[in-house]
C-alpha positions, 0 to 999 in steps of 0.5 A: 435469504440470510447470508452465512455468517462468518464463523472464522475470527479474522486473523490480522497481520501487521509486518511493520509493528503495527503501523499496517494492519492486514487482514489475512484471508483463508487463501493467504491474500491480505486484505488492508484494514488501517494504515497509519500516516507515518506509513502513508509518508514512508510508502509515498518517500519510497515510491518517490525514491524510484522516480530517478534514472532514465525512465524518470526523465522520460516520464518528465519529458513526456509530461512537463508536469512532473518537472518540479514533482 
C-alpha cells in the first residue's frame, strides 16, 4: 500500500538569519533540518556559560571529571 504523499510544501523557519533551519509542522512544532558550526559554537559557548554557581560546583565535585571542563 503507497503511503499519502505530502501535498503541503514544508514551511522553513530560520530565527537567527539563516544559521538554524527548522521545519515547521501543521501543529506548529519545528523540526531541525541544518544547523551550521557558528551555531553549534554559539549553542555549546552558551550552555558552557550556565555551567557556574553552586549547581556547577556540585556537579564538579560529584564527578572530579568535570574539574578542568
Amino acid at each position: 500500500m503507497k503511503s499519502k504523499a505530502r501535498k503541503i510544501n514544508p514551511i522553513y523557519v530560520s530565527p537567527d538569519g539563516g544559521e538554524t533551519v527548522y521545519e515547521q509542522l501543521p501543529n506548529g512544532d519545528r523540526i531541525l533540518v541544518e544547523q551550521s558550526q557558528k551555531a553549534k559554537d554559539e549553542e555549546t559557548a552558551y550552555q558552557e556559560a550556565e555551567m557556574v554557581g553552586a549547581e556547577a560546583i556540585e556537579l564538579r565535585r560529584k564527578y572530579p571529571a568535570l574539574q578542568k571542563a
